[in-house]
C-alpha positions in Angstrom: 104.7 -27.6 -41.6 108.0 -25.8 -41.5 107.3 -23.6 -44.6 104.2 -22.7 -42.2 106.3 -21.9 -39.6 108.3 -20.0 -41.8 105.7 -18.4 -43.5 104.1 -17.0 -39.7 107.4 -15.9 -38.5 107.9 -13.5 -41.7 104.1 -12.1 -40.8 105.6 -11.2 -37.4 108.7 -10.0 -38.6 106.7 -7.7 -40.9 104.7 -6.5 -37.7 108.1 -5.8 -35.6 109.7 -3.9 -39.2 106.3 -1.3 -39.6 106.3 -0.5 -36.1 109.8 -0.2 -35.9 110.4 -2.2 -32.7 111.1 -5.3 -31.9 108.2 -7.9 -30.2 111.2 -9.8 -28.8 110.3 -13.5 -30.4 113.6 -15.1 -31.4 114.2 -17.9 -33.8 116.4 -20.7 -32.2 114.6 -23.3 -34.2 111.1 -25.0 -33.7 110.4 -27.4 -31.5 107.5 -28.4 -30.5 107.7 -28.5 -26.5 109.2 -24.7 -26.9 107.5 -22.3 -25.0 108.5 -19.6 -27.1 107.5 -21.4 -30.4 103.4 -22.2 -28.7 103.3 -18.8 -27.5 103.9 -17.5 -31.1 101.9 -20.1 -32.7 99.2 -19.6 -30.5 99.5 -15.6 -31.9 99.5 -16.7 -35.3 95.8 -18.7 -35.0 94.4 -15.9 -33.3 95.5 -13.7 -36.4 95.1 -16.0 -39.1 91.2 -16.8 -37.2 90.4 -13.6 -35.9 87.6 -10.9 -38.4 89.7 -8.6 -40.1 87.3 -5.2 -40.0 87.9 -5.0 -36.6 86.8 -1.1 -36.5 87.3 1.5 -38.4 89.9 3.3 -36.9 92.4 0.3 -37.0 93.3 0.1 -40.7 96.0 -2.8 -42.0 96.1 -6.3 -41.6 99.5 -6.2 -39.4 97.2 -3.9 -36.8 94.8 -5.9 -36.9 96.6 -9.6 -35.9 98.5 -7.2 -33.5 94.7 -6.0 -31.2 94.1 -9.8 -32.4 96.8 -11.1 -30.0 96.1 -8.4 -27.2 92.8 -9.5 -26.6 93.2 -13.4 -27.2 96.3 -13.4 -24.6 94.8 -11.2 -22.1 91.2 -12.8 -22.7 92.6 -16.5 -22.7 95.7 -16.3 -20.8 96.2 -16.0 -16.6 99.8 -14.9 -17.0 98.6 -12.5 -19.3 100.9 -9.5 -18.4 103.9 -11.4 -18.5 103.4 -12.2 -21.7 102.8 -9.0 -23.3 105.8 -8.1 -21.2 108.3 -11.0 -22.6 107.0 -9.9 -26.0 107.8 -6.4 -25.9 104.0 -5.3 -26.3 104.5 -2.9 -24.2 107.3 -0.8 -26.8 104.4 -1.1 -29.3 101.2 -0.2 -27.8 99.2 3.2 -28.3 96.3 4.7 -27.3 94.2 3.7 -30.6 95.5 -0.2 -29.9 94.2 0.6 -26.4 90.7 1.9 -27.3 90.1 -1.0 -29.6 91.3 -3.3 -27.4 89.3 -1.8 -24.6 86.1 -2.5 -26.9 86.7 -5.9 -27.7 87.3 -7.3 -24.3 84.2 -8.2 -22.4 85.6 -9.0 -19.1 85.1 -5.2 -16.8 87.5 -6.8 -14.8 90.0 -7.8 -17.5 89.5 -4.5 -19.5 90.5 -2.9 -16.3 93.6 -4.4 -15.7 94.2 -4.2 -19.5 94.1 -0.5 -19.1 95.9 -0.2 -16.1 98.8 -2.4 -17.5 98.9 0.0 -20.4 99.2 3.0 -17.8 102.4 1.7 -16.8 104.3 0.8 -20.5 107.2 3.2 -21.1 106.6 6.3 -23.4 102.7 5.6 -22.8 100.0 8.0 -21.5 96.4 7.4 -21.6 94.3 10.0 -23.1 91.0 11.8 -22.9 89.1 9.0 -25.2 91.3 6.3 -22.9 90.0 7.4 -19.6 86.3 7.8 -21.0 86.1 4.2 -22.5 87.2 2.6 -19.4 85.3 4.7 -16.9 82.5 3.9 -19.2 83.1 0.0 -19.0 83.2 -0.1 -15.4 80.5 2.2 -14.8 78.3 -0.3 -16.7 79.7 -3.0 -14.3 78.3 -1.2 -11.8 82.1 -1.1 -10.2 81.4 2.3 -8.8 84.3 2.5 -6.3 87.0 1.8 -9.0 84.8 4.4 -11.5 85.4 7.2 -8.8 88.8 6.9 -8.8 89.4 6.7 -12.1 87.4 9.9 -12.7 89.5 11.3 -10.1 92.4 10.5 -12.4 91.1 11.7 -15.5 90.3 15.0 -14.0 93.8 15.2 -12.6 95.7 14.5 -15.7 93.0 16.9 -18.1 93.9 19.9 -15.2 97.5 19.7 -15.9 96.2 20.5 -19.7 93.1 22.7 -18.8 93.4 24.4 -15.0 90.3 25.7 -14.1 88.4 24.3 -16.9 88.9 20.2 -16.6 85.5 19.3 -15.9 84.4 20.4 -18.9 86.9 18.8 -21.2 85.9 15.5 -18.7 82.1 15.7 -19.3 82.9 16.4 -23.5 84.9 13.9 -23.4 82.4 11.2 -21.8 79.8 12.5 -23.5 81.4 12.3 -27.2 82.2 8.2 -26.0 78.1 7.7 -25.2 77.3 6.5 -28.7 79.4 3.3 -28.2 77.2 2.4 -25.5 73.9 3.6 -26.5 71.5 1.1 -28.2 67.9 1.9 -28.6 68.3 5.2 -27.4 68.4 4.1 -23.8 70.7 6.2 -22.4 69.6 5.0 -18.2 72.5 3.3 -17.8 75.2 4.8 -20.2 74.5 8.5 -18.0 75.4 6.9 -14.9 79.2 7.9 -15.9 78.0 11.7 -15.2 76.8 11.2 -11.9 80.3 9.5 -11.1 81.8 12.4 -12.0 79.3 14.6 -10.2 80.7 13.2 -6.9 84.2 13.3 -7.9 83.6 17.2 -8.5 82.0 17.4 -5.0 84.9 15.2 -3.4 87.7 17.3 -4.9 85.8 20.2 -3.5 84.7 21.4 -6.6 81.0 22.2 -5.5 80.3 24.9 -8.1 81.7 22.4 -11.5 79.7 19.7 -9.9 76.7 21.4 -9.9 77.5 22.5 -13.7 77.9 19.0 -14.6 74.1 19.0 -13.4 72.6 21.6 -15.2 74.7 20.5 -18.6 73.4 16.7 -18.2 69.6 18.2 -17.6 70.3 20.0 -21.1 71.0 16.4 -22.6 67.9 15.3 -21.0 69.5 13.4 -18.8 68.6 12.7 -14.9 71.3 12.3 -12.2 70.8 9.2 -10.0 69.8 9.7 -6.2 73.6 9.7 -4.7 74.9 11.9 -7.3 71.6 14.1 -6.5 72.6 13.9 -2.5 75.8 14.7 -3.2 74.6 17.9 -5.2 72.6 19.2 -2.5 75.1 18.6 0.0 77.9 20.4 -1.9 75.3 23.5 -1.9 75.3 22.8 1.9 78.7 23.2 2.3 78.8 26.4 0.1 76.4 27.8 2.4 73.7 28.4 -0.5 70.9 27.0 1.2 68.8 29.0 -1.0 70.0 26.8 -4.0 69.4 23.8 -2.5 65.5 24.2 -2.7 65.7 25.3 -6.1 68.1 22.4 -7.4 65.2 19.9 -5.1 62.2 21.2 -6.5 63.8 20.5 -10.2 65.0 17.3 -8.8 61.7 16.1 -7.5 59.6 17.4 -11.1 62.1 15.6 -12.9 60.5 12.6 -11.2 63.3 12.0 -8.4 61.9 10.1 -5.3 63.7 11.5 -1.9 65.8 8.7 -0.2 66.7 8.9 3.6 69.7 10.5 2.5 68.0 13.6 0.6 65.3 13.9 3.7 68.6 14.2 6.0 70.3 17.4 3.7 67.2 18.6 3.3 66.4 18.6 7.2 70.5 19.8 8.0 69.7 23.1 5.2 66.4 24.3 7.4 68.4 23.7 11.0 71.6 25.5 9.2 68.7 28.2 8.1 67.2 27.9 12.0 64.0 26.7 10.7 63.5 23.6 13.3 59.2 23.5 12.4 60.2 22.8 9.0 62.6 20.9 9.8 60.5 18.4 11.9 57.9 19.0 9.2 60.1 16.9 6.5 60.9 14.6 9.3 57.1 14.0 9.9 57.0 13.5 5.9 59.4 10.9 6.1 57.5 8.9 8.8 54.4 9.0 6.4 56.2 8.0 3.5 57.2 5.0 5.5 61.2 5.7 5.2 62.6 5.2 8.6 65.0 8.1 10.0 68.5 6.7 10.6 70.6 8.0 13.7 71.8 10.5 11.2 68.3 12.0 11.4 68.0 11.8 14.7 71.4 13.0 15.4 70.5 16.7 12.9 67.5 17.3 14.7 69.0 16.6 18.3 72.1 19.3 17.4 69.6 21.9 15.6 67.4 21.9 19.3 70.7 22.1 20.8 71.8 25.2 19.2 68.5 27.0 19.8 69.0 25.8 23.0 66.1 23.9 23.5 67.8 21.5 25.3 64.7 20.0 26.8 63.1 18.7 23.6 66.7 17.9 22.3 66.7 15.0 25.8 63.4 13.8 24.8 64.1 13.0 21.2 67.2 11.8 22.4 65.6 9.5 24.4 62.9 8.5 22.1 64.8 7.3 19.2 66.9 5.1 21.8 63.4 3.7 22.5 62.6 3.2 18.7 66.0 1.2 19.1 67.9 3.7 17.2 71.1 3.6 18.8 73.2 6.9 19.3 76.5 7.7 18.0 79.7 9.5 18.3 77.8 12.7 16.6 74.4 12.3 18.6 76.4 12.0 22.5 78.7 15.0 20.7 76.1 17.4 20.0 73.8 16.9 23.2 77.0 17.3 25.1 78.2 20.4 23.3 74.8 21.8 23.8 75.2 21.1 27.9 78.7 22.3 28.0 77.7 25.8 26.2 74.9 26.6 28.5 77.6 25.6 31.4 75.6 22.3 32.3 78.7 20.1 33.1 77.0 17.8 35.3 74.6 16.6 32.3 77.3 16.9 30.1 79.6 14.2 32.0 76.3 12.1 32.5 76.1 11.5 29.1 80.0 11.3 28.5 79.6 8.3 31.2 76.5 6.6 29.7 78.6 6.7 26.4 81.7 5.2 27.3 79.6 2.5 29.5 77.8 1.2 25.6 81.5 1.1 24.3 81.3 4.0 22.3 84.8 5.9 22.4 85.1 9.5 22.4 86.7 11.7 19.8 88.1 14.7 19.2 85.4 16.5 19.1 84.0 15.0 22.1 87.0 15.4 24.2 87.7 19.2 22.7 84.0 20.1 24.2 84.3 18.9 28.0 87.8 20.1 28.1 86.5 23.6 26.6 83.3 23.4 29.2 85.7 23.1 32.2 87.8 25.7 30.5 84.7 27.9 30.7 84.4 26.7 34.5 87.6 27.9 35.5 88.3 24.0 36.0 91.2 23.5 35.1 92.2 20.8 37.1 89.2 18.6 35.5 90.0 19.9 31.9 94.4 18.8 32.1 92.8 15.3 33.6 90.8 15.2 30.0 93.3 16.3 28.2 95.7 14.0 30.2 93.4 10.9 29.1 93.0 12.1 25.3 96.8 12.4 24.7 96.9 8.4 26.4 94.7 6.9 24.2 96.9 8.0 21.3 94.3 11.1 19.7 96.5 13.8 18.8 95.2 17.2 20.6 94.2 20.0 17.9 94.8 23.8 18.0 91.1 24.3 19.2 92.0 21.9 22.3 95.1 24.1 22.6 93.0 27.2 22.6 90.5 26.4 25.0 93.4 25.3 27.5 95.2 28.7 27.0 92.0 30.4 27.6 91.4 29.0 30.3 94.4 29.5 31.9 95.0 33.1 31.0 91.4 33.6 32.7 92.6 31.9 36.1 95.9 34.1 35.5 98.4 31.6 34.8 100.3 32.8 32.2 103.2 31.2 32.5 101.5 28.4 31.6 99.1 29.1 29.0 102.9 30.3 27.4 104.1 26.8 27.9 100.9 25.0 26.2 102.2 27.6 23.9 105.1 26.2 23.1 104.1 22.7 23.6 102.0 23.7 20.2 105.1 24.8 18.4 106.6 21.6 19.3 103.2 19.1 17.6 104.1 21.5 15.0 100.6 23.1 15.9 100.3 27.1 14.7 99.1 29.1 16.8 96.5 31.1 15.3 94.5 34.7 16.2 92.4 32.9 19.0 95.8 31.3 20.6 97.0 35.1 20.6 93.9 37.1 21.3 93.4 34.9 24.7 97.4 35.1 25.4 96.9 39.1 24.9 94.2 39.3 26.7 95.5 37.5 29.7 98.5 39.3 29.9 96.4 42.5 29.8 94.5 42.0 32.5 97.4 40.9 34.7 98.5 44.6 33.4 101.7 43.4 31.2 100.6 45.4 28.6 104.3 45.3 27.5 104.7 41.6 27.1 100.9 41.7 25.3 102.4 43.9 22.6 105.1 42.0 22.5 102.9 38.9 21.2 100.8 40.9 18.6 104.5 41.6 17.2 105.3 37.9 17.2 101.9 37.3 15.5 102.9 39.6 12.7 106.4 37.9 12.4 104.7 34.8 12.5 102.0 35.7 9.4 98.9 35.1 11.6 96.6 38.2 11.0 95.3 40.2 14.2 91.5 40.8 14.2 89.3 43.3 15.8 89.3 41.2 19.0 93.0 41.2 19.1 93.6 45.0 18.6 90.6 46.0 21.1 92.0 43.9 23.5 95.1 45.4 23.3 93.9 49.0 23.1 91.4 48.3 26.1 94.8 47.4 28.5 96.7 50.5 27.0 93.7 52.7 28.1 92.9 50.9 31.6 97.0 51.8 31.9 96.3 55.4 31.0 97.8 55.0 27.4 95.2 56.2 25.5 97.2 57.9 23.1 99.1 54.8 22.4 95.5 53.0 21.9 95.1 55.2 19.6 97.9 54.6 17.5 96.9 50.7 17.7 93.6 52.2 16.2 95.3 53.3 13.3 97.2 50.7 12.7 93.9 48.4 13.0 92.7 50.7 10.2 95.5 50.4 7.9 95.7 46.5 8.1 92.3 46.3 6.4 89.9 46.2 9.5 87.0 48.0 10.2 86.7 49.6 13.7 83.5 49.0 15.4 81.2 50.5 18.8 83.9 48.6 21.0 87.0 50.1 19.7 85.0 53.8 19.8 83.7 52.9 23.2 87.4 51.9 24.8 89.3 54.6 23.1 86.6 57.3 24.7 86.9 55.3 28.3 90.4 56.1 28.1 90.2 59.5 27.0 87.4 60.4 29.8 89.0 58.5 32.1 92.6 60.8 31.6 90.0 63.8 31.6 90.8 64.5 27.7 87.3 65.2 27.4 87.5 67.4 23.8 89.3 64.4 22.4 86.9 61.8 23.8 84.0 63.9 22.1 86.3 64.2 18.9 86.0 60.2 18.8 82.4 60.1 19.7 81.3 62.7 16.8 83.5 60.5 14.2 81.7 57.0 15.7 78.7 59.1 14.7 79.5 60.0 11.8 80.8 56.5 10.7 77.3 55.5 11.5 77.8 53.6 15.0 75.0 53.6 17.5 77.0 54.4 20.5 76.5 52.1 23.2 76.1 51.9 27.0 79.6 52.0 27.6 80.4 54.4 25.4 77.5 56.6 26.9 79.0 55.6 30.2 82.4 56.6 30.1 81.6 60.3 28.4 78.7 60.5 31.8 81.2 59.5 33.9 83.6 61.9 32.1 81.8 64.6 32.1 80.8 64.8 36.5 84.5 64.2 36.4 85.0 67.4 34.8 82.4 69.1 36.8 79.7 68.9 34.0 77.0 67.2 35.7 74.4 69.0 33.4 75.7 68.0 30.1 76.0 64.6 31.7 72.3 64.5 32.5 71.6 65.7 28.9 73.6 62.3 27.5 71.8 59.9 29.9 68.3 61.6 28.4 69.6 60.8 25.0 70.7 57.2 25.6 67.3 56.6 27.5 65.6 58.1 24.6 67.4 55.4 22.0 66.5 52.5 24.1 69.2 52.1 26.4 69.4 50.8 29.3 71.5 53.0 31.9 73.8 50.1 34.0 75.1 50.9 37.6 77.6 52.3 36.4 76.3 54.8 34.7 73.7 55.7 37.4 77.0 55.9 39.7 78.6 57.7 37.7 75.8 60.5 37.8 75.3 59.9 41.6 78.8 61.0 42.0 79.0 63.9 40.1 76.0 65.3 41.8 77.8 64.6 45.2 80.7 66.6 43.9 79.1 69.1 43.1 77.3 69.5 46.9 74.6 68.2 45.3 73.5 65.2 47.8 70.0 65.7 48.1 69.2 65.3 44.8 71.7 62.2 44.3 69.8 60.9 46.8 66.2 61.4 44.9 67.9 59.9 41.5 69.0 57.0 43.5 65.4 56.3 45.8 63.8 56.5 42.1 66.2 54.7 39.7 67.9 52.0 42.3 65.9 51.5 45.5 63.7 48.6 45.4 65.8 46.7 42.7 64.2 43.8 40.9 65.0 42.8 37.2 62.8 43.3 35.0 62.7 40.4 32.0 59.3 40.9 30.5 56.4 43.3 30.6 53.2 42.1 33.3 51.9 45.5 33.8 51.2 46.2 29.8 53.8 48.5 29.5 55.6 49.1 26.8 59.4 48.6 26.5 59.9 52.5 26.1 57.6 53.1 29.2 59.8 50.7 31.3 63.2 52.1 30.4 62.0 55.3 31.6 61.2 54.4 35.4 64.0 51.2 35.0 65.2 50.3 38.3 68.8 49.1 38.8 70.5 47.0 41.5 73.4 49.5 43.4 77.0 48.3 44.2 79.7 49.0 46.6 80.8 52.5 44.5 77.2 53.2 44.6 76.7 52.9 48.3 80.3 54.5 49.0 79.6 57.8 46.9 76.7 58.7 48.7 78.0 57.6 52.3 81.0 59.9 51.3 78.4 62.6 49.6 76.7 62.3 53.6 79.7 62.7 55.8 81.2 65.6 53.4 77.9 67.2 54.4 78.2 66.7 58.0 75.0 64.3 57.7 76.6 61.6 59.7 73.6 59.9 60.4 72.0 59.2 57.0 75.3 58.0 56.0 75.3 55.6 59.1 72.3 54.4 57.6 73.2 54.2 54.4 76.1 51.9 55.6 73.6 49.8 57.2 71.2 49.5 54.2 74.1 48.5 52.1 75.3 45.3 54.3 71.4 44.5 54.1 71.7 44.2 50.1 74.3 41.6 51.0 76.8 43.8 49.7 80.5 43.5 52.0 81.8 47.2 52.3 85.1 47.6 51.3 88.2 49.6 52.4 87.5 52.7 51.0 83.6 52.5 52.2 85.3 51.9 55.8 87.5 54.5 55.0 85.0 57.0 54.2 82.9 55.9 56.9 85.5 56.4 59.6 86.5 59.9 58.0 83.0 61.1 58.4 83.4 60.0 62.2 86.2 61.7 62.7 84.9 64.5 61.5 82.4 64.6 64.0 85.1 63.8 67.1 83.3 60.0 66.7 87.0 58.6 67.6 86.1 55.7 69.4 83.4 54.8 66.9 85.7 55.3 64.2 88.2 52.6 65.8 85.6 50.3 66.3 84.8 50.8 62.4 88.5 50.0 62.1 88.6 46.8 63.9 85.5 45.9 62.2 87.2 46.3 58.6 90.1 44.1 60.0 87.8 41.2 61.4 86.1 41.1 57.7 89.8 40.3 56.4 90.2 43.7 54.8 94.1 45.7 55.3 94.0 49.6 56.1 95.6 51.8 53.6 97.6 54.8 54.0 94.6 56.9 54.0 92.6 55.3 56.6 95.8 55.5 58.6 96.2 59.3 57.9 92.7 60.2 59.1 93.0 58.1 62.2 96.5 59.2 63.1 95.5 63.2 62.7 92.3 62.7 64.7 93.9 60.4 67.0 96.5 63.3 67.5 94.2 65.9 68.1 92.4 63.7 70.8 95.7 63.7 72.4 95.7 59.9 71.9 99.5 60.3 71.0 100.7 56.6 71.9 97.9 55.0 69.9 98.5 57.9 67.1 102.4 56.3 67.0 101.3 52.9 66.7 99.2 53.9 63.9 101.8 55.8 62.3 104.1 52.9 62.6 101.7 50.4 60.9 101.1 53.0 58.0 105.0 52.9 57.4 104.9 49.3 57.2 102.6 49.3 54.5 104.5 52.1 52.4 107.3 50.2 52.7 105.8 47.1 51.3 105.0 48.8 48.2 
């Protein structure tokens, strides 16, 4: 017995001299109840039992005993790893010893751990054939979850070798191991390996390598399983080519793949992505005749595409109906019904349904609370959307930067700048960035409070900051230069739009000539319209606007009339504005009758017109279009009246005008009572006065003047004082 001993212990000294490391066993003597002497006894069976050819890559007897006692301890033993440990295994292992020992054990689970142990031995990395056997092994175990991530892994560690090509080497790599584990040239289950790593394309975001694992497994005659196939089409989804996801399903479906729920539902999100709601309720009639029920999922597609054509109606009934089929809604369904509401500025339904959700227990998120707040936003409500946002921040969901946007919207809207700033900064603080929406509304706001100062002050901060302004930004900007009377500092924003890689557009043209017109640079404002032309812009009605409006300014009337031809002519609609703008010009020019005449037959009788019930044609309407006046409107020709000593129509022009339900203001008073005092009217034009005052409105310095001169000439010389002394009050105020 003790020359066997003896003889064993040499065999595993011979081991420990040709790999050049120690296993760690140490001779102090045998004795039976040893723990060290049974573990290497129990080694030396397993060798002296165990087939010698175990495969043709392990060559030597030594080897051979050494896989031997691998797989008997970690087959046989529950303290496996400690023993390998204890052993020094670890210092002796390799990838080869790993692959065969891989191949012998028939435990997934124990293969796993085998391999996973292995990961973790000094000096030791697993290799391409490594990763392939094992994702193989569990594969066939059906142990999906644990595949995935393995196959995450591999694809990891072959990047750091291959960037940009990894997949590739992955799918050689599993492909080359196939032969271990085909038998009878069924390959149904062996493939499943490339659908695993199909998904763990699509879930690293590599859409396009995914769907080249595809193509290269159809080459190999093999089919992807359904998930793999779902997460193909969805990928394309994501990548926005819809047009390859019918191509991709139609070789799907003659390669004998039967469409799951899960396929009907991608298939029904690419034709609502694509606006095509028939055929999407086509495929969702398909299902019901296939007998596949839809899932809320379904439901919940169908429900947001309605919502986005804004067919809100038949989004509520199918809403409803699938709550009768006992389908219950979820977070996405209440989401997108409520983000349909909220866009079409239905708050009332909206909350309705933000109620009915909260009352079956279903908690809102995000999303949810980032479209009421941005609804009351919308509303000017601001006092509702802090409450929300008060109440999102309480139940611990952290507030994103669109939440942050739609706050400093709406308060740059309402005018409270100071603070949208401090939202602002509370952003900074979350370590939020604020990006070229956050700006654009800050910009904007401060704009139209007319600090164009502090608004270029910002789009400086954004460059400092790395957030890229965008045509929004810049015409926002240029439009409050040019309402300043800065156009030729617009115009240096416009070439610095230009040299930043943007494109200027109608807008941009369209401010830049407002400006211009409205400083009377006419040649300059024509210069810009020519080069919109030329750049292929249509101009629009507010560029056709502001060079009218331009040209009565500059006494012009006739070329104006000659523009407002051509824009009819293209299809335009001429707004009030325009139409006033013409109006006044002709008055200027002494011109009132036929101002009048333009305005009986282009704005007398206003009623919109939507569609055509007299079987005109569009062209024939624009050319007898009737437009709705406004208070310029009605002031022009009131001031075209008096300046023609035609009190009277003026009079009843003022009187038409509060009959539109339009409230004069001060300078249609002030016109008004000019025109009276032309004619001597005093006490008719202080009764005009007291009128204005009753209806809240505050004299200015010219309604003032006129009264104090006529007032004076009436010899009405204490009233003329206490006139005069009310018009210094407001000069001083100012």
């Amino acid at each position: 017995m003790l020359e066997q001993v003896s003889s064993r212990a040499a065999m595993l000294k011979d081991i420990q001299q040709t790999t050049q490391r120690g296993i760690g066993i140490r001779r102090k003597g045998i004795c039976s109840g040893s723990r060290t002497t049974s573990r290497r006894e129990g080694f030396d069976r397993l060798a002296d039992n165990h087939n010698e050819d175990l495969g043709s890559s392990i060559t030597g007897k030594n080897e051979t005993k050494f896989i031997a006692n691998i797989c008997k301890t970690v087959t046989r033993s529950s303290c496996w790893e400690t023993v390998l440990n204890d052993n020094k295994f670890g210092d002796e292992v390799n990838p080869i010893h790993v692959l065969q020992v891989l191949s012998h054990l028939k435990n997934p689970t124990k293969a796993l751990s085998f391999f996973n142990w292995a990961g973790k031995q000094k000096g030791f990395s697993h290799t391409a054939q490594t990763y392939s056997k094992i994702i193989h092994i569990v594969t066939k175990a059906n142990m999906f979850n644990r595949a995935g991530v393995l196959m995450q892994e591999f694809i990891a560690l072959t990047e750091k070798s291959e960037p940009g090509n990894a997949y590739v080497k992955v799918f050689e790599a599993l492909n080359m191991s196939l032969k271990d584990y085909t038998n009878n040239n069924n390959n149904n289950t062996t493939c499943v390996v490339f659908d695993v790593l199909i998904i763990a394309c699509a879930q690293k975001g590599l859409f396009q390598e995914a769907i080249d694992v595809f193509y290269r497994m159809r080459r190999r005659r093999f089919m992807p399983m359904v998930q793999a196939c779902n997460t193909l089409l969805s990928a394309l989804l994501k990548m926005d080519r819809v047009d390859l996801v019918w191509s991709l399903y139609e070789e799907m479906v003659s390669s004998g793949l039967r469409p799951n729920v899960y396929i009907y539902n991608t298939l029904i999100n690419a034709n609502c992505k694509e606006r095509k709601l028939q055929k999407a309720f086509e495929l969702f009639d398909e299902m019901k005749t296939k007998k596949i029920d839809p899932t809320v999922v379904t439901y919940s597609i169908l429900i947001s595409g309605l919502c986005k054509e804004d067919k809100m109606q038949e989004a509520s009934d199918l809403f409803r109906t699938m709550q009768a089929l006992d389908v219950a809604p979820n977070q996405f369904t209440y989401s997108a019904m409520m983000d349909g509401y909220c866009k079409r500025a239905n708050m009332k339904e909206g909350l309705k349904l933000y109620d009915e959700m909260r009352q079956k227990g279903i908690e809102p998120n995000v999303v949810i609370y980032c479209t009421l707040i941005d609804g009351h936003c919308k509303e000017r409500n601001m006092e509702e959307a802090n409450k929300l946002f008060v109440e999102m921040v309480g139940k611990g969901i952290t507030p994103n930067v669109v939440i942050y946007n739609s706050l400093i919207d709406g308060h740059c809207n309402k005018g409270n700048l100071e603070e949208a700033l401090t939202l602002r900064l509370e952003m900074f603080k979350m370590s939020l960035m604020p990006d070229v929406f956050t700006y654009s509304s800050l910009i904007k706001g401060f704009c139209v409070e007319e600090k164009v100062e502090e608004a270029e002050h910002l789009l400086c901060e954004m460059h400092e900051r790395g957030v890229v302004p965008n045509c929004i930004t810049y015409n926002t900007l240029i439009d409050g230069l040019c309402k300043e009377g800065k156009s030729e500092k617009a115009l240096g924003y416009c070439v610095q739009m230009v040299e930043n890689g943007l494109v200027t557009d109608v807008v941009t043209f369209s401010t830049l000539i407002d400006g211009h017109c409205k400083e009377g640079k006419m040649e300059k404002a024509l210069g810009l319209y020519n080069e919109m032309l030329v750049k292929g812009f249509t101009p629009d009605v507010v560029a056709y606007t502001a060079l009218i409006d331009g040209y009565c300014k500059d006494g012009n009337v006739q070329e104006a009339f000659k523009l407002h031809d051509e824009m009819v002519g293209k299809g335009l609609m001429p707004n009030v504005f325009t139409l006033s703008s013409l109006i006044n010009g002709l008055c200027k020019e002494g011109q009132v009758d036929k101002a009048m005449e333009f305005f009986r037959e282009k704005m007398t009788n206003y009623s919109p017109i939507v569609t055509t019930t007299n079987g005109d044609s569009l062209d024939e309407q624009i050319n007898h279009y009737v437009c709705k006046p406004n208070n310029f409107t009605y002031t022009t020709l009131i001031y075209g009246q008096c300046k023609e000593g035609n009190l009277q129509k003026a009079i009843h022009l003022y009187r038409d005008m509060i009959e539109c339900d339009l409230k004069p203001d001060v300078f249609t008073y002030t016109v008004l009572i000019w025109g009276h005092c032309k004619e001597s009217n005093i006490w008719d034009a202080l009764k005009l006065y007291a009128d204005m005052l009753k209806n809240g409105l505050v004299a200015n310095a010219v309604t003032y003047n006129v009264l104090i001169i006529t007032l004076q000439k009436n010899g009405e010389l204490e009233l003329a004082c206490k006139f005069s002394d009310e018009c210094a009050k407001i000069k001083a105020t100012k």
